[in-house]
C-alpha positions in Angstrom: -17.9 -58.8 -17.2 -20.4 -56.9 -19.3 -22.5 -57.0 -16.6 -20.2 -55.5 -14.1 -18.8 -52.8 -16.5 -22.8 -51.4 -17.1 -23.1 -51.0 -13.3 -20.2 -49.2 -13.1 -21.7 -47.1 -15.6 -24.9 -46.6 -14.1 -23.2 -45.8 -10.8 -21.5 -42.8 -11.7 -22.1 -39.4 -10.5 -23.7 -36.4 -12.7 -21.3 -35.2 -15.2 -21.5 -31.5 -14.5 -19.0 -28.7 -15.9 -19.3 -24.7 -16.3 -18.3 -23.0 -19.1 -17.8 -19.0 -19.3 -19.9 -17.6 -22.4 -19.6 -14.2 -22.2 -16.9 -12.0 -20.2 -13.7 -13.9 -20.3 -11.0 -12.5 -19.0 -7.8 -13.6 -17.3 -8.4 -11.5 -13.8 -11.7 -9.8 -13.1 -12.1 -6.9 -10.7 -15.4 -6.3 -8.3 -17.9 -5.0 -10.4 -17.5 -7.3 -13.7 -20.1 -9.5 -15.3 -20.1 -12.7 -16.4 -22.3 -15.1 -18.0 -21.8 -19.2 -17.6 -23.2 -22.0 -18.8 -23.9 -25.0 -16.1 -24.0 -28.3 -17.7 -25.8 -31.2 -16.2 -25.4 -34.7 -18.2 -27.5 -37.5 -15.9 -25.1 -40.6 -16.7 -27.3 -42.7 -14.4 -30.1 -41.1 -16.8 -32.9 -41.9 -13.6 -32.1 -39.4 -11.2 -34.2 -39.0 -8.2 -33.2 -35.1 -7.9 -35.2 -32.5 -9.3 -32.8 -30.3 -11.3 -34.5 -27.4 -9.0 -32.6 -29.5 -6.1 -29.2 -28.3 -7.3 -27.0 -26.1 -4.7 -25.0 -23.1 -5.6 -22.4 -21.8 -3.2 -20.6 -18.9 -4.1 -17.5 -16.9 -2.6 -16.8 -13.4 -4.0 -19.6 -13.1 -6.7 -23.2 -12.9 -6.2 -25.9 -14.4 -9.1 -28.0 -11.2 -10.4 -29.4 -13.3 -13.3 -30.2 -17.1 -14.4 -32.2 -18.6 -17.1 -34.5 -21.5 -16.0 -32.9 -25.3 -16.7 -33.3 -25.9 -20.6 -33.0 -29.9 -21.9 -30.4 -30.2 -24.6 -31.1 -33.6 -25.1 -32.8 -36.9 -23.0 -29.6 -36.8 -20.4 -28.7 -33.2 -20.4 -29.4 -30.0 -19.6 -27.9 -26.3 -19.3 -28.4 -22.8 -17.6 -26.8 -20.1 -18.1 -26.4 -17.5 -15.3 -25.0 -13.9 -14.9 -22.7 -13.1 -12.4 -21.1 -10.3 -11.0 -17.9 -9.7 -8.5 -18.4 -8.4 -5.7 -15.8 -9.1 -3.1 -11.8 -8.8 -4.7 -10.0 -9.2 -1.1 -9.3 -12.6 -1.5 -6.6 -13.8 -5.3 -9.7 -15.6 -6.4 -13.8 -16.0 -6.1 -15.7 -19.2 -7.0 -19.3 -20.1 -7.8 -20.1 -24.0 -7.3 -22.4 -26.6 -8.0 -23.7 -29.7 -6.3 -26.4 -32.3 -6.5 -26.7 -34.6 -3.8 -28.3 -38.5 -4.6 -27.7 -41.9 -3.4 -26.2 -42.3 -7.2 -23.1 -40.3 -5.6 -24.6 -36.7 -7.2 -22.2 -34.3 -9.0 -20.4 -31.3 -8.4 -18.8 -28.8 -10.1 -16.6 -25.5 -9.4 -15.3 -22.7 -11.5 -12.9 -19.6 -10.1 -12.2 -16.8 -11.3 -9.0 -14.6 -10.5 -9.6 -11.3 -9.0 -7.1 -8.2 -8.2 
């Protein structure tokens, strides 16, 4: 049982979250600036993807800024990027985040509300 419940463990994807720093508001018009934080935790710990290997799609908002990928600790690590809206047609606008391994990878979104 132990056995099984440590490959489990090993077989999950990348814990990855955003986090707004700086900027926060409830809805954002084109223009604004905000900074995140991306948050990569490797729960498999040996990951064959180079942190440099992680895709960004966006919808609405464009990256004018990022700080290179920073190690928190043995399993995680963090960038912070600035962002800024620049398309308010649509309710809301979205940056993403994906890494892609045969350990299943990780992804992560965060929106923002735009008028």
């Amino acid at each position: 049982m132990l056995l099984l419940a440590f490959a489990v463990i090993e077989a999950n994807a990348c814990d990855m979250k955003f986090e707004v720093l700086k900027g926060k508001k409830a809805v954002y018009q084109k223009g604004d600036v905000i900074i995140v934080k991306l948050v990569v935790v490797l729960t498999h710990r040996n990951c064959p993807v180079a942190l440099k290997e992680t895709k960004f799609e966006m919808k609405g908002i464009k990256v004018v800024g990022a700080t290179k990928w920073k190690m928190k600790d043995a399993n995680t690590w963090v960038r912070k990027l600035k962002l800024k809206i620049i398309d308010t047609s649509k309710d809301k606008v979205y940056i993403s985040s994906t890494r892609t391994c045969d350990k299943e990878g990780g992804y992560s979104i965060i929106e923002f509300k735009v008028k």
